[in-house]
C-alpha positions as CSV (number, residue, x, y, z in Angstrom):
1,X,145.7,107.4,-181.2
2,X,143.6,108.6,-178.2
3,X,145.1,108.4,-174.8
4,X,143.8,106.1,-172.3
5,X,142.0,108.2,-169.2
6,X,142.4,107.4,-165.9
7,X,139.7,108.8,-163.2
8,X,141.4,109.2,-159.9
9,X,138.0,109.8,-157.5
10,X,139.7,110.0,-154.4
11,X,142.0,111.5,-152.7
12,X,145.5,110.2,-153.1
13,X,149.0,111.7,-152.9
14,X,149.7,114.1,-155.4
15,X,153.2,112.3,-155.9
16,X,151.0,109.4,-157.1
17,X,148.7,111.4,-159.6
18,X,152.1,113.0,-160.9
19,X,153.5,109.2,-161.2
20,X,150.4,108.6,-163.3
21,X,150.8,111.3,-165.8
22,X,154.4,111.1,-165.8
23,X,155.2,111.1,-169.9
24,X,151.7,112.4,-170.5
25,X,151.3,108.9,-171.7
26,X,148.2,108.6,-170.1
27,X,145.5,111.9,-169.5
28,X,144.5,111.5,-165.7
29,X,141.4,113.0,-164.3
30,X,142.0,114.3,-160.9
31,X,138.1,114.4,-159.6
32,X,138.3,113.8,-155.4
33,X,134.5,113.9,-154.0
34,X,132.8,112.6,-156.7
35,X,128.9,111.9,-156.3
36,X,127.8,108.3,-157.2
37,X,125.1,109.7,-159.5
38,X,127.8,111.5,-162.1
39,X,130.7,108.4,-161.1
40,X,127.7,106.9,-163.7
41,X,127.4,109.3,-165.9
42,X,131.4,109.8,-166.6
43,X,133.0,106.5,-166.1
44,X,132.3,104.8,-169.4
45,X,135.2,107.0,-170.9
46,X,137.5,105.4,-168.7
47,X,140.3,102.6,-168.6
48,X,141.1,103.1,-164.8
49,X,139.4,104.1,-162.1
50,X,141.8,104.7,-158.9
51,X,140.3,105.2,-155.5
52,X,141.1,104.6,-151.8
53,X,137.7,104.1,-149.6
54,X,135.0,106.8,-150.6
55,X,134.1,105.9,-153.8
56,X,131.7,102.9,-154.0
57,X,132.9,100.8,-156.8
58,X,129.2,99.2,-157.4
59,X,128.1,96.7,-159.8
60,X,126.4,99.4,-161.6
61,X,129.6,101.3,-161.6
62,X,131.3,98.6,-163.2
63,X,128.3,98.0,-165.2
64,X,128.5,101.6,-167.0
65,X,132.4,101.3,-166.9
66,X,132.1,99.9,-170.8
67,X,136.0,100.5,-171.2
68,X,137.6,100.2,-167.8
69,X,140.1,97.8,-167.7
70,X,141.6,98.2,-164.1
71,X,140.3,99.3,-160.8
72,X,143.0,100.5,-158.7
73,X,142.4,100.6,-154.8
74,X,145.4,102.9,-152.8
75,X,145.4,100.6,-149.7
76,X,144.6,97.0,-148.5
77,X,141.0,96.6,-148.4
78,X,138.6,95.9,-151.3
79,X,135.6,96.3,-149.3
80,X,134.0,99.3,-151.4
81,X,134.5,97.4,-154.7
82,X,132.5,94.5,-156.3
83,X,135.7,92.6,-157.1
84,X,133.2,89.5,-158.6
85,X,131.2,91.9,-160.6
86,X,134.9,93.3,-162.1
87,X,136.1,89.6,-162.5
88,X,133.2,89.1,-164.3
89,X,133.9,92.1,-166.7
90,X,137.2,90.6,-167.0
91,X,138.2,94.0,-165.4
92,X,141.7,93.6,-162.9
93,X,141.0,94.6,-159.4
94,X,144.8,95.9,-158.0
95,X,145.2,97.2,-154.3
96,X,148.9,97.9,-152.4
97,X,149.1,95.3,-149.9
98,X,152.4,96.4,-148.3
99,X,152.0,99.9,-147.8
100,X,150.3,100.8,-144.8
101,X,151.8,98.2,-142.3
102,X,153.7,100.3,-140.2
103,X,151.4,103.2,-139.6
104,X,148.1,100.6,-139.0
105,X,151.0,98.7,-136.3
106,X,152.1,102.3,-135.1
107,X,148.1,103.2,-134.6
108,X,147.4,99.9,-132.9
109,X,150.7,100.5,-130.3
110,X,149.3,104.4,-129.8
111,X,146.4,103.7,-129.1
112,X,147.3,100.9,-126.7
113,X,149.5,103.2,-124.9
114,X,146.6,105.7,-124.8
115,X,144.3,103.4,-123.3
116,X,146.6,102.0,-120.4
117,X,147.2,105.5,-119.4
118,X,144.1,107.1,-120.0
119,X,145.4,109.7,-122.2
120,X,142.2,110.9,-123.9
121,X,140.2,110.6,-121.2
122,X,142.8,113.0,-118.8
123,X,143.1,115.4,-122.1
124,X,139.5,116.2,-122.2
125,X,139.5,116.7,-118.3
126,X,141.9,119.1,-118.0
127,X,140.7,121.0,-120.9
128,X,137.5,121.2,-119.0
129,X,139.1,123.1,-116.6
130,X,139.6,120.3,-113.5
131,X,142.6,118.2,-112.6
132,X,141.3,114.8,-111.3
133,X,144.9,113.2,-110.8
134,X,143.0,110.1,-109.0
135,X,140.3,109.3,-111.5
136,X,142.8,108.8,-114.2
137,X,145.4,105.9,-112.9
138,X,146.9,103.8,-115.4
139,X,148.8,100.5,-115.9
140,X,152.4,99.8,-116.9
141,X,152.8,97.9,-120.3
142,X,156.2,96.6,-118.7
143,X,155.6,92.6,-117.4
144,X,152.0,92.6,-118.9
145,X,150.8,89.8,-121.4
146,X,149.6,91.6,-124.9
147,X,147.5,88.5,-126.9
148,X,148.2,89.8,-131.0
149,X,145.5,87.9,-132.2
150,X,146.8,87.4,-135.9
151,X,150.2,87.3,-136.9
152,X,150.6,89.1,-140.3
153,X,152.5,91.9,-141.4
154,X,150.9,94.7,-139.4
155,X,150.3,92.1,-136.1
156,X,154.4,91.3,-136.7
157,X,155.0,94.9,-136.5
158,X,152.9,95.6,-132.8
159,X,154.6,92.0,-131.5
160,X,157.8,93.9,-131.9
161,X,157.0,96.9,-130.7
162,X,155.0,95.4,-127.9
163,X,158.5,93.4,-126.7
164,X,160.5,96.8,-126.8
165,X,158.3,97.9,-124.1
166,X,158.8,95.0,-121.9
167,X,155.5,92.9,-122.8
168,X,155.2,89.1,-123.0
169,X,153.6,88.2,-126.5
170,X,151.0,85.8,-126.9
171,X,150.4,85.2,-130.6
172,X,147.6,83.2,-132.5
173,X,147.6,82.7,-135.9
174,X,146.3,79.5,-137.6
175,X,148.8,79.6,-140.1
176,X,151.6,80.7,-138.1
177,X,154.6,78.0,-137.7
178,X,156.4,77.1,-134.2
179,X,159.5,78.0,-136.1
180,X,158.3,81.5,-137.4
181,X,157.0,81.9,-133.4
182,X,160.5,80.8,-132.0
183,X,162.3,83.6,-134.2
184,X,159.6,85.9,-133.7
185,X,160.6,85.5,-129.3
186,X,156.4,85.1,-129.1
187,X,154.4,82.6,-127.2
188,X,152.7,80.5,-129.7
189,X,148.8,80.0,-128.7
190,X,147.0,76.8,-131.1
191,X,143.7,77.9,-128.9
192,X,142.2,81.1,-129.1
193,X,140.5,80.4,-125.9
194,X,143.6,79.7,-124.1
195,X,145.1,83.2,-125.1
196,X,142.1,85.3,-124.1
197,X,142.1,84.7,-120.2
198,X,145.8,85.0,-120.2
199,X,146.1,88.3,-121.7
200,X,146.3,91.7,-120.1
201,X,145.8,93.4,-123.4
202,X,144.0,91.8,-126.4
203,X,144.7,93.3,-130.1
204,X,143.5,92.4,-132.9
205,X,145.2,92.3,-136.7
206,X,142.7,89.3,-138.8
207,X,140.6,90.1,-141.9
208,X,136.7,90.0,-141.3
209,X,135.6,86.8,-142.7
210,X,132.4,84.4,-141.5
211,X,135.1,82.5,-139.4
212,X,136.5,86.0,-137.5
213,X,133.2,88.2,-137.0
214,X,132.5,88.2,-133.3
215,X,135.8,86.2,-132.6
216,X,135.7,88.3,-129.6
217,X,132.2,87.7,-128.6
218,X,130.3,87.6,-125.5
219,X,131.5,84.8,-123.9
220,X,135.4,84.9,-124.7
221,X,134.9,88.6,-123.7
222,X,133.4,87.5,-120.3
223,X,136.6,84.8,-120.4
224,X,138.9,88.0,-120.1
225,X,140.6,88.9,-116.9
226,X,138.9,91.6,-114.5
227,X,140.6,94.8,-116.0
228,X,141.9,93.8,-119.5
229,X,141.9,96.0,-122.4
230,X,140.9,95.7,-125.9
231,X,142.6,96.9,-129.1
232,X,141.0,97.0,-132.6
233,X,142.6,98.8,-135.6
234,X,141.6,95.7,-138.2
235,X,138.2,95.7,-139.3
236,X,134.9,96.2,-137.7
237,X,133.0,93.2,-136.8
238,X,135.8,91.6,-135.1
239,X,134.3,92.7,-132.0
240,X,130.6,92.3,-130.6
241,X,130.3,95.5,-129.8
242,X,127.2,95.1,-127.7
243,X,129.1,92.8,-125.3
244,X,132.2,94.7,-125.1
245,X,129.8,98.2,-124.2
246,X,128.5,95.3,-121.6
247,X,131.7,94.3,-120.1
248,X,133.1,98.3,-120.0
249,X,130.2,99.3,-118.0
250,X,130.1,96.6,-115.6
251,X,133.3,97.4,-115.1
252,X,134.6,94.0,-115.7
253,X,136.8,95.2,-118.5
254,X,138.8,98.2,-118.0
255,X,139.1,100.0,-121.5
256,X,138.7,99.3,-125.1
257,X,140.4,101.3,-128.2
258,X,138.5,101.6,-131.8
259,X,139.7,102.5,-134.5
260,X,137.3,100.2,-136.7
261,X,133.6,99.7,-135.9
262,X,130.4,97.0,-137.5
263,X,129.1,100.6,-139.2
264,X,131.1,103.3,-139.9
265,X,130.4,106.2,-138.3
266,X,128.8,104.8,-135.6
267,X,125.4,105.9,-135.5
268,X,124.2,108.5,-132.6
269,X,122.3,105.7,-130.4
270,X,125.4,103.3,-130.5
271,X,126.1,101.9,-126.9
272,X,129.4,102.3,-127.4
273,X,129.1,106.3,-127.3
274,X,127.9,106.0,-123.6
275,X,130.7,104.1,-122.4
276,X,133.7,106.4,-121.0
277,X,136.3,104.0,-121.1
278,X,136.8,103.5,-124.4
279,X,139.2,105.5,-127.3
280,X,137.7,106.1,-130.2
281,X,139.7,107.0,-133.7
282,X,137.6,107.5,-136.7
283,X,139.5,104.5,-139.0
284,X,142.9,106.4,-138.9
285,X,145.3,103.4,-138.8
286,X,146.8,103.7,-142.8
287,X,146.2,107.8,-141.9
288,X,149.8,109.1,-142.2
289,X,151.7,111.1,-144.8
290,X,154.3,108.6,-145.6
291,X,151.4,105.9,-145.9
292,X,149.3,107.9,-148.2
293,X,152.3,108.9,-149.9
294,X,153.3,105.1,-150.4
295,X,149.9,103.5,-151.0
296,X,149.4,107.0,-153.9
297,X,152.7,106.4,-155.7
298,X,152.3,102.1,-155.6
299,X,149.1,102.1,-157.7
300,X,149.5,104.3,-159.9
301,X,152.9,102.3,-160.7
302,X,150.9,99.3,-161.2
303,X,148.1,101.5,-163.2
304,X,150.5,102.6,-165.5
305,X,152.3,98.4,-165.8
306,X,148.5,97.4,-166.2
307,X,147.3,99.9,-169.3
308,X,150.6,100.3,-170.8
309,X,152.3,97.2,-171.2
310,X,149.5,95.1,-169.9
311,X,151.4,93.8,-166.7
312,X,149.7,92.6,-163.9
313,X,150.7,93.6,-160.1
314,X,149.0,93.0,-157.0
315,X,145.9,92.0,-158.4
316,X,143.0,90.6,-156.1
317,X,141.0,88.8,-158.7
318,X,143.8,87.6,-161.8
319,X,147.1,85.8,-161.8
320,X,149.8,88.6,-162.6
321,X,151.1,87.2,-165.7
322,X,151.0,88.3,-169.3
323,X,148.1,87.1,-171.5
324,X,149.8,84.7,-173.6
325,X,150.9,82.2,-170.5
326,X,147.6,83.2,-169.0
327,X,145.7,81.4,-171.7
328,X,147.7,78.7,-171.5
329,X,147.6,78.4,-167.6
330,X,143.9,79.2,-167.0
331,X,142.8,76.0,-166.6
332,X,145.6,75.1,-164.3
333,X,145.5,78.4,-162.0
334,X,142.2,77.3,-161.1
335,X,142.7,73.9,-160.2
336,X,145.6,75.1,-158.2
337,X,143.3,77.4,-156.0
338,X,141.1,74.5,-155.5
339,X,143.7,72.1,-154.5
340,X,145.1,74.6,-152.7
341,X,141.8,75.1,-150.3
342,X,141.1,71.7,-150.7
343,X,144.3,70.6,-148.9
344,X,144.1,73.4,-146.8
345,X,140.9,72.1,-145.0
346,X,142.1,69.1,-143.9
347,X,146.0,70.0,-143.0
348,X,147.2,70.7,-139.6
349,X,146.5,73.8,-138.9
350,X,150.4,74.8,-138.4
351,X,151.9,73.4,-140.8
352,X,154.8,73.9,-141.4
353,X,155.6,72.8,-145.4
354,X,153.4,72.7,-148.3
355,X,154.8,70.4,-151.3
356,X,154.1,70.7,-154.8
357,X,154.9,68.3,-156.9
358,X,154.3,68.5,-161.4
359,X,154.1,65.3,-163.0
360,X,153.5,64.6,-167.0
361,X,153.0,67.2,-169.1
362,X,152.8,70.2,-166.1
363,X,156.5,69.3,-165.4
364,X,157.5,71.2,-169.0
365,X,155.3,73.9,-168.3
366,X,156.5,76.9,-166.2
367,X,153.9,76.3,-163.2
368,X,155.0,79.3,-160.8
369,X,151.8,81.0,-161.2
370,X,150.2,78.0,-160.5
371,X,152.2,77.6,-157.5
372,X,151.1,81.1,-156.2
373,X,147.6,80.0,-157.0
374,X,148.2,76.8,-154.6
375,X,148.8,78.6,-152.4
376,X,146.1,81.8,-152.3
377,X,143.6,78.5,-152.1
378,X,145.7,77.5,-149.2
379,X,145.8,80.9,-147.0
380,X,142.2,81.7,-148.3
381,X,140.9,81.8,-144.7
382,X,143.7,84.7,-144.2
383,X,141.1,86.8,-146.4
384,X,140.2,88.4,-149.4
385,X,143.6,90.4,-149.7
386,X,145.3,87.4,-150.3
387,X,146.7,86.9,-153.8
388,X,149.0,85.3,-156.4
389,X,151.5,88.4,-155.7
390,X,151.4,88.8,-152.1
391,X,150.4,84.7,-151.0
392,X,154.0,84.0,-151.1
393,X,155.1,87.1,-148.9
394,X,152.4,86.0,-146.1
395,X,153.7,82.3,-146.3
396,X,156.8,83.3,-145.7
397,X,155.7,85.5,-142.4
398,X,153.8,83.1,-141.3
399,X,157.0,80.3,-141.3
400,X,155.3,78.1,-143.7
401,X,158.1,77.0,-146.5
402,X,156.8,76.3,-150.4
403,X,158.9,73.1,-151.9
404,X,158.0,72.5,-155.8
405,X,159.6,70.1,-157.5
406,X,158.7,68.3,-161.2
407,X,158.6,64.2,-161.6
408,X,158.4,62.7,-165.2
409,X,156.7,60.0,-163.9
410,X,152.2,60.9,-163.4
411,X,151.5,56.7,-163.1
412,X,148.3,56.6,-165.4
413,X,147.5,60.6,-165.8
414,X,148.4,62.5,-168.9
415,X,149.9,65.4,-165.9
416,X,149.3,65.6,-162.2
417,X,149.3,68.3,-159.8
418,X,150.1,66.6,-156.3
419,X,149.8,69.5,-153.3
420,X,150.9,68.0,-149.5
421,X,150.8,70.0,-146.2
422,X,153.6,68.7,-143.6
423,X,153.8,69.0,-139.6
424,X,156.1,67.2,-137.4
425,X,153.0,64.9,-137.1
426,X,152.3,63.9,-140.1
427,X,151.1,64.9,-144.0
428,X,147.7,65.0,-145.9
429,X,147.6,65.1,-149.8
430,X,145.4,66.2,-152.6
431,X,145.9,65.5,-156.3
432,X,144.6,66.8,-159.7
433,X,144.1,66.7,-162.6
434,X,142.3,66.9,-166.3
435,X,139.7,64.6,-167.6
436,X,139.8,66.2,-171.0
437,X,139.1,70.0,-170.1
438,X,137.3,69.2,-166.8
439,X,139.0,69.5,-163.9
440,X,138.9,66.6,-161.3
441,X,140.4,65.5,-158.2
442,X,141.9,62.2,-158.5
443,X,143.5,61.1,-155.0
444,X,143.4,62.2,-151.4
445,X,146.2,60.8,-149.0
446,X,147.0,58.4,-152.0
447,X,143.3,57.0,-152.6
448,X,142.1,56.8,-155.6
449,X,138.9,59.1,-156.2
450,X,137.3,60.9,-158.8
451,X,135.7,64.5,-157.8
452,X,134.5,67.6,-159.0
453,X,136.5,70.1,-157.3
454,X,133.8,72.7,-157.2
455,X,131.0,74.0,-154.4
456,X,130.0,72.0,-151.5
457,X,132.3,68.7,-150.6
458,X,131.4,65.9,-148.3
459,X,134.4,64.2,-147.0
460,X,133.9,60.5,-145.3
461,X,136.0,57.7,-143.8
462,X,133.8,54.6,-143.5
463,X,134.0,51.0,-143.3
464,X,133.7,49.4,-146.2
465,X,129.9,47.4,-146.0
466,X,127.0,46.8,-147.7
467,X,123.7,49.6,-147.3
468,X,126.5,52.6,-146.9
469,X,125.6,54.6,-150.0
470,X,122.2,54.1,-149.3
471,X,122.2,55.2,-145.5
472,X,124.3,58.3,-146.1
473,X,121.8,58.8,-148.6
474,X,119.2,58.8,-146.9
475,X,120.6,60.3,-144.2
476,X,121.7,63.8,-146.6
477,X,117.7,63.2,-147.7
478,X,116.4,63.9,-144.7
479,X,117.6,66.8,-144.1
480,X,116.6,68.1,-147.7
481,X,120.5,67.7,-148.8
482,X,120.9,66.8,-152.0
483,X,123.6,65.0,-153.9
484,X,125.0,66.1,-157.3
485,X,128.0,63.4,-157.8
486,X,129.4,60.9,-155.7
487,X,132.8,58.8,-156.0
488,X,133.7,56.2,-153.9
489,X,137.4,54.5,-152.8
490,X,138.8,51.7,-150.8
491,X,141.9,50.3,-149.5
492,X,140.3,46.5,-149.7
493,X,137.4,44.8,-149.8
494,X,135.6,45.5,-146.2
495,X,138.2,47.7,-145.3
496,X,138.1,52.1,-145.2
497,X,136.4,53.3,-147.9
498,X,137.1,57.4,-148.9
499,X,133.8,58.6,-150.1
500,X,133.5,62.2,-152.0
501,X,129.9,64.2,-152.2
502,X,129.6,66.8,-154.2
503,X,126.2,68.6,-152.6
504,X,123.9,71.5,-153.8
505,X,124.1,73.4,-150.4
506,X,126.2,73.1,-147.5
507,X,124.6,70.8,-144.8
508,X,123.8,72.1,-140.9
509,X,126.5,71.1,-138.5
510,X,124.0,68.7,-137.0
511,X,123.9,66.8,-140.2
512,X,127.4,65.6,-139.6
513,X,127.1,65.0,-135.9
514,X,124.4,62.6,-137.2
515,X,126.8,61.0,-139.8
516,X,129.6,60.9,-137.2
517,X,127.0,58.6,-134.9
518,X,127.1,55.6,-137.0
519,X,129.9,53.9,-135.7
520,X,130.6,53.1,-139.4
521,X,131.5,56.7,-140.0
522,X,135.0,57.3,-138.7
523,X,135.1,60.4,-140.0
524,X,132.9,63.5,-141.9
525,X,133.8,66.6,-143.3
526,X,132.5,69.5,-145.0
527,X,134.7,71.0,-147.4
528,X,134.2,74.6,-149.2
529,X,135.5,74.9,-152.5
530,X,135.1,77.5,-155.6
531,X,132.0,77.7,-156.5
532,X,130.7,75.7,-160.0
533,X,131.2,78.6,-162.4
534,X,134.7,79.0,-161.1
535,X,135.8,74.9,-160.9
C-alpha cells in the first residue's frame, strides 16, 4: 500500500516537517515557493496540502486536488484558502489557533513602545548622520489610558502587558463578561464610542468581518483626543486608512503603528507612505522563531491525527469527531450552529451564561459536539477562526460560562434542543427541533413558532389585529422583499403576536425603520442565519 503525500508549500519549521515524516509513515514533499501554475499541475497526488500565507489555496486548487483530504494552515488565519470550496469537497480545513498569541501581543506592545518614543523615526535620523534631540520627544505609557479594542487571547496578552507598565485599560469586547473584566483589573467599555475619546492609545486585536471594517473610521478617528496613537497588528481593514493618513498630517493624531494594511504591500501611491509619523512592519506579528516553531510542529500533529487515524483537530469547517458519531450528529451540529447564532442575535450583548438544555431523544445521545457547535453559532461575529475546538477556549476568556444539562421530559417533541443566553437582566431563548429530517425552530422566549432556521429572518413583536399579515406584506412588497415562509404566534387573542419571516434577501435598514413606525410593531429584527444549503 502506497503512502499518503503531503505537499508542504510553505515555509514552516523544519521541526514540523520532521514531525510529519516522523515513522516514514507518510512521504512529505518539502516544495517552499511554489508557483500557482505547477501548485495545479502537482496537487492532484496529494492528501495534504500544508501552508502558512503564500500559497493561494484557490477554488481551482482545490478543484485539481482530486485526493486531498486536509488543508493544513500553520497559523490563525484562513484568508488565502477557499474554506467553502474545501467544505464542499468534503476536504477539512485545520489552522493552529493558539500558537502565535504571544508574539502577535509582544509585536502590538513593541510597536506601541516604538511609537510613543519615536524609535524608528530617531533610528533613521541618526543614521543620516544628524542628532535632532528636539524633533523626537515622546510620551510616557505610565498613567496613560490604552483602549484594547477586542478582548481575545492576543488583546488579553497586551492588557497585561499594558498594566505592567503602569497604563489604565479600557477594554471592549461584545462578548466579554463584567466578571471576566473584574479579574482581568480592566475597565469594561459596552460602547465603542465611549472608549475612543478616552483613550491615549487605541489597539486593535478583532477579526475583519462586515461589522469591524472601518470600526475606526473617519468620524471615531476625528472623536480621538488631539495626540492619540494608533496600534494595529490584527488585520487590515480595521482601519480607514485614508482618514487615519488625514488625521496624522493634520496633526490631530500624533502617530499610528501598522503592522497589517487593506492591501498588502501597500502599493507605491498609498497616502500612508507620505505620512512620517507612522511605524510600519511588513505583517511581522506571528514572525518569531518560537511562533513558527509552534505553529510548524501543531499542524503537522494534527496532519498526521487527520490522515492517519482520521481525527479531527482544530478544524475551521467540520466538527472534530470521528465519522461514525459524525453521521449520526450531522443533522444536529447544524441546528446547533443555527440556534446558536439565532440566540446570539437577540441576547445581551454580555452575557454572561449560555444554557443548553437536551430533551427526548437528544438527552441519550452524547451532544458535546453539538454543544461546541451552539456555541461557534453563538461567537460567530468573533470571526471565521472560531470553531467546534477552539469556541469553548474563547468562551471561557471571554467570562461567558456553558451550563448543559439533559431533561426527559420535550412536552409534545420527539427531542428538543432548548439554547438560553443569561445577564443579570434578564434571558432570551431559542428552541429546536426535527420535523422529520427538516430542521425547524419551534419556540422563541417560550412562544410557540414554527421556522426554517435558514438565510434571511424577520423577527416581529406586534399586537395581535386584524390586516397585520397583510400590511407587513405589503410593506416587505414594496420594497421588492419577498417572503418565502411565514409563521405566526400569540400569547392570546388581541394580545403580542411573535411573527417569523423567512425572506429571499436581506431588507435595507430603512425597511425596518418603516415597520418600527406602525405603532402596532413593537419590535423588528433582522436575523442572519446559515444560508439554505447549510439549514
Amino acid at each position: 500500500m502506497s503512502k499518503l503525500k503531503v505537499l508542504v508549500s510553505d515555509p514552516i519549521s523544519q521541526h514540523g516537517v520532521a514531525a510529519l515524516a516522523e515513522g516514514g509513515l507518510l512521504d512529505v514533499t518539502f516544495q517552499p515557493g511554489i508557483s500557482h501554475e505547477e501548485l495545479l499541475k502537482i496537487i492532484p497526488q496529494y492528501a495534504a496540502l500544508v501552508v502558512r500565507s503564500q500559497t493561494k489555496v484557490s477554488a481551482d486548487v482545490i478543484a485539481a486536488a482530486k485526493n486531498l483530504k486536509a488543508i493544513g494552515r500553520a497559523g490563525v488565519g484562513v484568508d488565502n484558502v477557499d474554506v467553502p470550496a474545501a467544505t464542499q469537497r468534503g476536504i477539512v480545513v485545520m489552522n493552529t489557533p493558539g500558537g502565535n498569541t504571544v508574539s502577535t501581543a509582544e509585536h502590538a506592545f513593541s510597536l506601541l513602545v516604538a511609537m510613543a518614543r519615536n524609535i524608528p523615526q530617531a533610528d533613521a535620523n541618526v543614521k543620516a548622520g544628524q542628532w535632532d534631540r528636539k524633533k523626537f520627544q515622546g510620551v510616557e505609557l505610565h498613567g496613560k489610558t490604552l483602549a484594547v479594542l477586542g478582548m481575545g487571547r492576543i488583546g488579553t496578552e497586551v492588557a497585561k502587558r499594558a498594566m505592567a507598565f503602569g497604563m489604565h485599560v479600557l477594554a471592549y469586547d461584545p462578548y466579554l463578561s463584567e466578571a471576566r473584566a473584574k479579574s482581568l483589573q480592566v475597565e469594561l467599555i459596552e460602547n465603542l464610542d465611549d472608549a475612543i475619546p478616552r483613550a491615549d492609545f487605541i489597539t486593535m486585536h478583532m477579526p475583519l468581518t462586515a461589522e469591524t471594517r472601518h470600526m475606526l473610521n473617519a468620524k471615531r478617528l476625528a472623536s480621538m483626543k488631539k495626540g492619540a496613537r494608533v496600534v494595529n497588528c490584527a488585520r487590515g481593514g480595521l482601519v480607514d486608512e485614508q482618514a487615519l493618513a488625514e488625521n496624522l498630517l493634520s496633526g490631530h493624531l500624533a502617530g499610528a503603528a501598522l503592522d497589517v494594511f487593506e492591501t498588502e504591500p501597500p502599493s507605491a501611491e498609498s497616502i500612508l507612505r507620505k505620512v512620517p509619523n507612522i511605524v510600519f512592519t511588513p505583517h511581522l506579528g506571528a514572525s518569531t522563531a518560537e511562533a513558527q516553531e509552534s505553529v510548524g510542529i501543531e499542524i503537522a500533529h494534527a496532519i498526521r491525527a487527520a490522515l492517519l487515524d482520521g481525527t479531527i483537530n482544530n478544524a475551521v469547517n467540520a466538527p472534530s469527531v470521528d465519522a461514525k458519531t459524525l453521521a449520526s450528529l450531522g443533522p444536529y451540529l447544524q441546528l446547533g450552529v443555527s440556534l446558536g447564532r439565532f440566540v446570539s442575535q437577540l441576547a445581551p450583548k454580555r452575557c454572561g451564561t449560555l444554557r443548553v438544555v437536551y430533551s427526548g431523544k437528544a438527552r441519550d445521545l452524547d451532544m458535546a459536539p453539538v454543544t461546541r457547535s451552539i456555541l461557534k453559532g453563538f461567537l460567530a461575529i468573533s470571526g471565521d477562526h472560531v470553531n467546534e475546538i477552539n469556541a469553548p477556549s474563547l468562551a471561557a476568556n471571554l467570562g461567558l460560562q456553558i451550563i448543559e444539562s439533559r431533561v426527559s421530559d420535550s412536552g409534545e417533541f420527539t427531542d428538543l434542543i432548548t439554547v438560553t443566553a443569561e445577564d443579570a437582566s434578564g434571558a432570551v431563548s431559542v428552541a429546536g427541533t426535527f420535523f422529520g429530517n427538516k430542521p425547524r425552530v419551534v419556540m422563541v422566549n417560550s412562544r410557540y413558532v414554527e421556522a426554517k432556521p435558514k438565510g434571511v429572518l424577520l423577527l416581529l413583536e406586534n399586537k395581535d389585529r386584524p390586516g397585520m399579515v397583510a400590511h407587513i406584506g405589503t410593506l416587505l412588497a414594496k420594497h421588492q422583499v419577498n417572503i418565502a415562509n411565514m409563521s405566526l404566534g400569540r400569547d392570546q387573542v388581541g394580545g403580542t403576536a411573535l411573527t417569523i419571516l423567512n425572506l429571499d434577501s436581506t431588507p435595507a435598514e430603512g425597511v425596518i425603520t418603516e415597520l418600527c413606525e406602525d405603532p402596532d410593531i413593537f419590535s423588528a429584527r433582522i436575523l442572519q442565519l446559515a444560508p439554505p444549503e447549510q439549514a
